[in-house]
Steps between C-alpha positions, in 0.01 A plus 500: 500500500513210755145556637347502168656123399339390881164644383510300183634208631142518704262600238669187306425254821139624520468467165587154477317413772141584330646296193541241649153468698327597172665229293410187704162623460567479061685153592215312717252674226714332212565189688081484505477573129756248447311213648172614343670481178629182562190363592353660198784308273449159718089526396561557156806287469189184681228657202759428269555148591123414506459631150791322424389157647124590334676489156702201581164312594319619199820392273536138690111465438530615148793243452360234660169553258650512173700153644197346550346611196823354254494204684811395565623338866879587420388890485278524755731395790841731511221772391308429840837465681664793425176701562400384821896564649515869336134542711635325822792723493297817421241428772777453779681878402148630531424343885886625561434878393151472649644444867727757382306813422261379764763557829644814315127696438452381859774691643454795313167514623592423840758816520 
């Protein structure tokens, strides 16, 4: 009865063993597909802000046009203000994530 627990007790230590070995292999293979995703979400996440900005432009140009066209000073100024902030704020997020997804595809690349 005794010898047959010691032989399990064995089997159960090799066993482990081969687990373990075989599942740093799945964690360094999801840590990669991690950062590739990431990367992945960091490029789309910079597309998203250019198309963003793009529509900002083409909505501070449009505004600024239908200013000039009525005319009037008092409009045209807090419509030009407001724009060109909401564009200066866009364009420094998009040099921010830039730098970003620039050291991580780097890195992944590297490894």
């Amino acid at each position: 009865g005794s010898g047959e627990e010691g032989s399990d007790e064995e089997g159960s230590g090799d066993g482990s063993d081969e687990e373990t070995e075989s599942q740093q292999g799945d964690d360094a293979k999801e840590a990669a597909n991690d950062l590739e995703a990431a990367v992945k979400k960091t490029t789309a996440e910079i597309d998203s802000i250019k198309s963003d900005v793009a529509s900002i432009t083409a909505r501070v140009e449009k505004l600024e046009g239908n200013a000039g066209a009525g005319g009037s000073g008092s409009g045209e100024g807090p419509v030009e203000g407001s724009g060109s902030e909401d564009l200066e704020e866009q364009s420094e997020e998009g040099s921010g994530s830039g730098s970003a997804s620039g050291s991580a595809s780097g890195s992944a690349s590297g490894s």
